[in-house]
GUTITI-278067 format. One record per residue (C-alpha): residue number from 1; x, y, z. Coordinates in steps of 0.2 Angstrom, whole numbers, plus 5000, padded with zeros to 4 digits. Example, Ala and Ser with C-alpha at 12.3 -4.5 7.8 and 13.67 -1.06 7.14 Angstrom:
     k      x      y      z
     1   5062   4978   5039
     2   5068   4995   5036
***
This chain:
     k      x      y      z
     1   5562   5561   5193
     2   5575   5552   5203
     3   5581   5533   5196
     4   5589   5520   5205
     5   5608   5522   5202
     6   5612   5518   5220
     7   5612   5502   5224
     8   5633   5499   5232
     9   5633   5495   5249
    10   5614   5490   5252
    11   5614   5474   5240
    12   5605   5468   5229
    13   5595   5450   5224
    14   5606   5437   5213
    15   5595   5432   5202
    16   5577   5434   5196
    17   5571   5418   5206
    18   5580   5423   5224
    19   5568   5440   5222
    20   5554   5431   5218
    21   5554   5416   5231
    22   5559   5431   5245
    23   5544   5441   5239
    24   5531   5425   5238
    25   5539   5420   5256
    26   5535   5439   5265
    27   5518   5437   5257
    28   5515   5418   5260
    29   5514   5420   5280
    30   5502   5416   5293
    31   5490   5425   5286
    32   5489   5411   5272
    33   5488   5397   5284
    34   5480   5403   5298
    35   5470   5417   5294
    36   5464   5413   5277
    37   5455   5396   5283
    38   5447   5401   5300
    39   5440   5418   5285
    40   5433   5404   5273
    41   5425   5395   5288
    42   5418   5412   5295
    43   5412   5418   5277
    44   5403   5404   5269
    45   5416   5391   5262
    46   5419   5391   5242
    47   5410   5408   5241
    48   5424   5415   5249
    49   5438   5406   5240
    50   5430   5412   5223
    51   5429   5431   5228
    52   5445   5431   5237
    53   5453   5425   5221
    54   5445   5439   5209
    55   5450   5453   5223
    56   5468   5446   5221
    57   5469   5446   5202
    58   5460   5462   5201
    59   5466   5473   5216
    60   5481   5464   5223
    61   5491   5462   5208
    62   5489   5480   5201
    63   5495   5485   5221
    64   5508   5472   5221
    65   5518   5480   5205
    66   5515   5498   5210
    67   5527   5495   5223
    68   5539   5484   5217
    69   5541   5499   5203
    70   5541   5512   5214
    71   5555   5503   5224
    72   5566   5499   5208
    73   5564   5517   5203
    74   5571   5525   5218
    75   5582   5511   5223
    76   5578   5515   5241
    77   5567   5512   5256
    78   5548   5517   5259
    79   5551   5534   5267
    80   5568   5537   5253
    81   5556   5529   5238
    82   5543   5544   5240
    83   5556   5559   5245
    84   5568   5552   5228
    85   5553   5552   5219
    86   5547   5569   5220
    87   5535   5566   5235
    88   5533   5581   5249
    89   5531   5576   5266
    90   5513   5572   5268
    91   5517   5558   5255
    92   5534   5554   5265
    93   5520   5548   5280
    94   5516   5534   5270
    95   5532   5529   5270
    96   5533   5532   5289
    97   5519   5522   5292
    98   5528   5506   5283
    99   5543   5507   5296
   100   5529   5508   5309
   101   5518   5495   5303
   102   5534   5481   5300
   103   5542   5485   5316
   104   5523   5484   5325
   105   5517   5470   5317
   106   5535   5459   5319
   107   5531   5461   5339
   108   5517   5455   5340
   109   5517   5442   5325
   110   5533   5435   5332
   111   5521   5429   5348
   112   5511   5417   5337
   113   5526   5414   5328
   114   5534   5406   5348
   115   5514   5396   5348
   116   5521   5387   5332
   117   5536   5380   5340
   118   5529   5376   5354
   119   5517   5365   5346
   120   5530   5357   5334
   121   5538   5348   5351
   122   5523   5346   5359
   123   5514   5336   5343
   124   5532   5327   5342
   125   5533   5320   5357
   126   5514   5318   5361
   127   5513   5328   5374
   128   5493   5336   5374
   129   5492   5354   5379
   130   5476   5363   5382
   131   5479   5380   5370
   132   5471   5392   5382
   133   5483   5386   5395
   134   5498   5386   5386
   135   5493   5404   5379
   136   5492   5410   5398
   137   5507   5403   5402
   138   5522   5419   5401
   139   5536   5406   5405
   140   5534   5397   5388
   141   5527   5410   5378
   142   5539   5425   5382
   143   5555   5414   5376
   144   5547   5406   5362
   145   5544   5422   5355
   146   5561   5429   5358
   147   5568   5413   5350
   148   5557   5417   5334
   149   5565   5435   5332
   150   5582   5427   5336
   151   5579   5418   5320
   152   5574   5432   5312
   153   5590   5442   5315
   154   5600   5429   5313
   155   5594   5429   5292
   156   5593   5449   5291
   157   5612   5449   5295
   158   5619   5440   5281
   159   5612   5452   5271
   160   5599   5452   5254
   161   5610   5439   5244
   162   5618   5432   5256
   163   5604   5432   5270
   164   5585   5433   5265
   165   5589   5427   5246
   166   5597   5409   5252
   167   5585   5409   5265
   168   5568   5409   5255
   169   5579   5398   5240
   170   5577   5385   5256
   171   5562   5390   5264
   172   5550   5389   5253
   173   5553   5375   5242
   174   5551   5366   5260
   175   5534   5376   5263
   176   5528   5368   5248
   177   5534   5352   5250
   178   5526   5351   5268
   179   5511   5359   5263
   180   5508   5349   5247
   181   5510   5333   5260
   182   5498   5337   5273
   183   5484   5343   5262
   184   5486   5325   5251
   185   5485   5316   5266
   186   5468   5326   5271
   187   5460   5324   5255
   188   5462   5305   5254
   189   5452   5304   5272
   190   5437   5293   5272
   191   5425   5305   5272
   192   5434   5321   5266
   193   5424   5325   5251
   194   5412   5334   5260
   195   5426   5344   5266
   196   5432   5346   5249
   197   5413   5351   5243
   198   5411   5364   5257
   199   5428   5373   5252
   200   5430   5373   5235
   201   5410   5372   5228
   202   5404   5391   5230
   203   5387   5393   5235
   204   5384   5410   5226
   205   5370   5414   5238
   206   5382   5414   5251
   207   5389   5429   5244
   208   5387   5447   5253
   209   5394   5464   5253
   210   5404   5457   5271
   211   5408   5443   5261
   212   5416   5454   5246
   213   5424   5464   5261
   214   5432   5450   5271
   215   5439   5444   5253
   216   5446   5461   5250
   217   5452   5462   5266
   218   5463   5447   5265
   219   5467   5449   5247
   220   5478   5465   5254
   221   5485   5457   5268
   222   5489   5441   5258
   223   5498   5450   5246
   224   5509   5461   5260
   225   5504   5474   5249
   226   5504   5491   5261
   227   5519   5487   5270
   228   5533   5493   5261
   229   5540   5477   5258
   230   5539   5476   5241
   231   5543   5495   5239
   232   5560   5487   5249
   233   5560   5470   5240
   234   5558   5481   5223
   235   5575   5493   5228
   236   5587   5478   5227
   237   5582   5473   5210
   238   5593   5475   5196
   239   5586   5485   5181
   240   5584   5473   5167
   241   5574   5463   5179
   242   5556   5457   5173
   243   5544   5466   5186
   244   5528   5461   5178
   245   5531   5444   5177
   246   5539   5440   5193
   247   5524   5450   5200
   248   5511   5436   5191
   249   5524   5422   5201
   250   5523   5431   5218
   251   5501   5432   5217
   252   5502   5413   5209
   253   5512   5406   5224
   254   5505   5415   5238
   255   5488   5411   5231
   256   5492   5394   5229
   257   5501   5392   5248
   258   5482   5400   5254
   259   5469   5388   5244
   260   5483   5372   5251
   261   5481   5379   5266
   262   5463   5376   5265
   263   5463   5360   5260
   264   5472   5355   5274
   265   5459   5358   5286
   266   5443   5357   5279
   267   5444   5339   5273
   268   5451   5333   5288
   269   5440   5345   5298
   270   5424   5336   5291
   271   5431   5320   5288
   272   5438   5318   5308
   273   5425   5327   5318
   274   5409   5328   5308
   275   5399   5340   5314
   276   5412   5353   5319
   277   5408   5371   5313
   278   5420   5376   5303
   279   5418   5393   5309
   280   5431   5391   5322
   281   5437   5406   5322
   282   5457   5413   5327
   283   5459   5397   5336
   284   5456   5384   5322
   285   5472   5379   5318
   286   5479   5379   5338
   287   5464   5371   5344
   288   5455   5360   5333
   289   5470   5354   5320
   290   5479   5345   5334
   291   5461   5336   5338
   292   5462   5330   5319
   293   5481   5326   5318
   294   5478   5315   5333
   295   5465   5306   5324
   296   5476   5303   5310
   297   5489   5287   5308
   298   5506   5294   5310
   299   5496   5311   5317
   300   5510   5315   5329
   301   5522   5315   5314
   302   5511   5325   5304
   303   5505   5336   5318
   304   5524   5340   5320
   305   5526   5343   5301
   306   5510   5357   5302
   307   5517   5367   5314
   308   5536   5366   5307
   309   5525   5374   5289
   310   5516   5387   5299
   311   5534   5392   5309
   312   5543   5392   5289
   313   5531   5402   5285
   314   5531   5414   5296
   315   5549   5415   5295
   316   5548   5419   5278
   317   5537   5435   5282
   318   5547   5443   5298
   319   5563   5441   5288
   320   5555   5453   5277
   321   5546   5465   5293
   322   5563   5466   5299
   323   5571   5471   5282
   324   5561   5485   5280
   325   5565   5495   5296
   326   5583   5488   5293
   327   5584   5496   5275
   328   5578   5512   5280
   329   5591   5514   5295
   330   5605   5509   5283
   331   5601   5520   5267
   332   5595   5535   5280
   333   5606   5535   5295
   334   5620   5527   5287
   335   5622   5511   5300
   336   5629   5498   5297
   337   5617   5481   5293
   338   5624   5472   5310
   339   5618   5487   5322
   340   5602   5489   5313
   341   5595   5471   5315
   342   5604   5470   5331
   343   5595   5485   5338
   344   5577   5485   5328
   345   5578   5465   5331
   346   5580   5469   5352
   347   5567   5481   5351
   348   5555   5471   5344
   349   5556   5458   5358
   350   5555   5472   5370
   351   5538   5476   5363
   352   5533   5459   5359
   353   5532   5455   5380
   354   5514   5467   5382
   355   5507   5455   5369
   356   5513   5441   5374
   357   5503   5446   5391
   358   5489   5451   5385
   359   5479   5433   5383
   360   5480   5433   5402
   361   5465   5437   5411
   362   5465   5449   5423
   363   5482   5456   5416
   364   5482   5476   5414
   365   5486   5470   5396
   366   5471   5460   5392
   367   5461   5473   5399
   368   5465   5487   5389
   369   5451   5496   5379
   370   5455   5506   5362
   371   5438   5515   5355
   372   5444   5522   5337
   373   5432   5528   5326
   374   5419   5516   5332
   375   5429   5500   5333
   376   5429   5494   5352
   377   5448   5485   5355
   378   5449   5475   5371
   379   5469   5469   5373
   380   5485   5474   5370
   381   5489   5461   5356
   382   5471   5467   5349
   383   5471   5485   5350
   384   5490   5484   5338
   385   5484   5471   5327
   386   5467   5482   5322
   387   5479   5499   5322
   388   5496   5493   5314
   389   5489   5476   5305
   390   5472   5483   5297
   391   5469   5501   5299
   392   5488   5508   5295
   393   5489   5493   5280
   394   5473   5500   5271
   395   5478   5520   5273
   396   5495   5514   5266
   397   5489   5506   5251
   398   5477   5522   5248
   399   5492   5534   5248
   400   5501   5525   5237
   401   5490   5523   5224
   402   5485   5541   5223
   403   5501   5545   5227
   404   5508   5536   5211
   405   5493   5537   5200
   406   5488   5556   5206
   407   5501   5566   5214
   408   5515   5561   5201
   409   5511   5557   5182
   410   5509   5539   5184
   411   5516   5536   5165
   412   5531   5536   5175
   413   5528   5521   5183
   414   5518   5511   5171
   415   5535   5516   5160
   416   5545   5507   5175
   417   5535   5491   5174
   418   5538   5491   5154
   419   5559   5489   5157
   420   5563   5475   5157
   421   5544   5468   5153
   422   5542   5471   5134
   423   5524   5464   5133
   424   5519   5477   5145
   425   5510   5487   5134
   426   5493   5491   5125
   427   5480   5487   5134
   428   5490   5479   5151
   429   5499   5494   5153
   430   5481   5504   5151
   431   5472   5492   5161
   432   5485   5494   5177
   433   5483   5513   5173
   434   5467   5515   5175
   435   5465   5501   5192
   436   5480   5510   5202
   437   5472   5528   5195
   438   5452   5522   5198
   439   5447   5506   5206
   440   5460   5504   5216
   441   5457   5521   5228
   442   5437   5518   5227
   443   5440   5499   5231
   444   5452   5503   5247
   445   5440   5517   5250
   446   5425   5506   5252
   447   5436   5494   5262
   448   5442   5508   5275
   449   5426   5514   5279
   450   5420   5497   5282
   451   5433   5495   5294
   452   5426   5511   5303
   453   5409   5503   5303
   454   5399   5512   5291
   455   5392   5498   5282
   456   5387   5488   5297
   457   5393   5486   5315
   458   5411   5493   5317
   459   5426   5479   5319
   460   5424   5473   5338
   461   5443   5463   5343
   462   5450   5458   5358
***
């Protein structure tokens, strides 16, 4: 089995904390600030925290350093990862689907990525904006969201060391810093302990098979495993490099960035406009947050301050969406870095213009209707998010692990994880063995047919 012995030309990290503060930055995105908050609201509060956390330790983690070794050990890109390994090319599609899901993903991502700069100016300099309106409006939205990919390029071109490395060395320290700030200020609110109760107290009856789901769900998603990322991530690392336990500090931050990002707006949520139902849905933090910050002293400051966090990281995650595409163009088709991101980058904007459309009624792209294996799509930016940010995430995660664990001896790869990790062995090295080989596949199973509606009414998104 092929080993990574080429890694000239394509770069690699500079050191064991640029790897992990790039990797925690794709992970920590959106998806912890935005997503996983309105998610606790919709699924019961601390119920939700408390499974979300087991699914992470149990199911994201093993996912998480399957990758990472599976990109060290090729030294490549998805699609070269699985053809250098030994993979035929009905295991190659997985790889295929990583480029697509990355490249998709950035397009639209990139559109609520614009919302977020928009709304740092608009909170500085107190100017209130009514977010259905603003959403409708193409004049604002479309160039916000070509500035974000601008951003974007601008990082991928100075390359992993040089570029993505320096860049999450910054970013994220920042994130943390700003996050870390705006969740102490909610929780010493008059009246935020029944915020604080609601989020961190688990009601255990609250707990249902959707709830389970939901947590699983975003567990995956929070993790960016199932993109190719950390297959990406993994090829620029140096072999003496300790997988295991940078993989531990990757789950750690992005868990940590997700339950701060809850504390953020439940305590201020309760404490600011008592009787709100924290089930706000999507349009919590664009529509109700704004309402608190106002409320606050200094809350154009701190309004300001939220929406910079929520563009950093974002930034942190399409850096690594456009890597992926990038990488495989430069190991595959031999082009240079600059015409890669230039061209991918470009693309991307081109395709982010039908979403960006698509919150306008009446539009031909808000009107658009996907029916796919049961699950009723209505939209443009909804019919991509459900195909290339759920549906394609899930079957990715499901050909890697029987890929790794099935189709090639998976000894292999737990040996992979042991260089450079000497206390992975004994019963860590058996336990990952028999998560990637068992739970994992009957886990992700359970999840995709979930999404197909089997175990209730199928995912309905617009």
């Amino acid at each position: 089995m092929a080993v990574n012995t080429d890694t000239e030309g394509r770069g690699q990290w500079g050191s064991s904390l640029g790897f992990i503060m790039a990797a925690a930055g794709s992970a920590v995105g959106l998806g912890n600030i935005w997503r996983f908050p309105y998610l606790t609201g919709e699924n019961g509060g601390g119920a939700f925290v408390f499974v979300y956390a087991i699914c992470v330790l149990l199911i994201g983690l093993p996912l998480l350093l399957n990758e990472i070794a599976l990109g060290r050990k090729s030294g490549k890109n998805p699609i070269g990862a699985i053809r250098e390994t030994g993979g035929n090319k009905f295991w190659q599609l997985a790889g295929v689907l990583c480029i697509l899901v990355c490249f998709c993903v950035l397009s639209y991502y990139s559109v609520i990525a614009g919302w977020t700069i928009g709304y740092i100016f608009t909170e500085l300099i107190n100017i209130p904006i009514d977010f259905e309106e603003f959403q409708d409006t193409p004049m604002y939205v479309i160039p916000l969201c070509f500035v974000f990919i601008l951003m974007t390029i601008g990082v991928v071109l100075g390359g992993i060391s040089g570029g993505i490395e320096k860049a999450a060395k910054f970013l994220m320290p920042v994130l943390f810093i700003i996050i870390i700030f705006i969740a102490g200020r909610a929780v010493t609110l008059e009246g935020a302990s029944a915020g604080i109760e609601y989020y961190l107290y688990p009601d255990f009856s609250k707990i249902t098979t959707k709830v389970i789901l939901q947590a699983l769900g975003q567990a995956f998603f929070s993790m960016s495993v199932g993109w190719g990322l950390m297959i990406t991530f993994g090829s620029y690392l140096p072999r003496k490099s300790n997988i295991v336990a940078s993989s531990g500090w990757i789950a750690g931050m992005d868990s940590m960035v997700a339950l701060l990002g809850g504390l953020m707006v439940f305590p201020a949520l309760f404490a600011l406009l008592p009787g709100k139902d924290p089930a706000g849905g999507p349009a919590l933090v664009f529509e109700v947050l704004p309402l608190v910050f106002d409320a606050m002293p200094g809350g154009n400051f701190i309004g300001a301050m939220f929406f910079l966090l929520l563009l950093v990281a974002a930034l942190t995650s399409s850096i690594s969406m456009l890597e992926v595409p990038v990488s495989y163009f430069i190991d595959e088709k031999k082009w240079s870095r600059k015409k890669a991101a230039w061209t991918i980058g470009i693309a991307a904007m081109a395709l982010s213009v039908p979403s960006a459309l698509s919150s306008i009624e009446g539009n031909f792209f808000n009107s658009m209707t996907l029916n796919f294996l049961g699950n009723t799509q209505i939209g443009f930016f909804g019919i991509m998010d459900f195909l290339f940010g759920t549906f394609a995430v899930v079957v990715i995660c499901m050909m890697l692990a029987l890929y790794t664990g099935w189709a090639k001896k998976i000894s292999d790869f737990a040996d992979e994880l042991s260089e450079g990790s000497p206390a992975f062995k004994g019963i860590l090295r058996k336990s990952w063995i028999f998560f990637i080989k068992w739970v994992c596949p009957i886990v992700i199973g359970l999840v995709l047919l979930d999404l197909i509606g089997v175990f209730g009414t199928p995912q309905e998104g617009g």
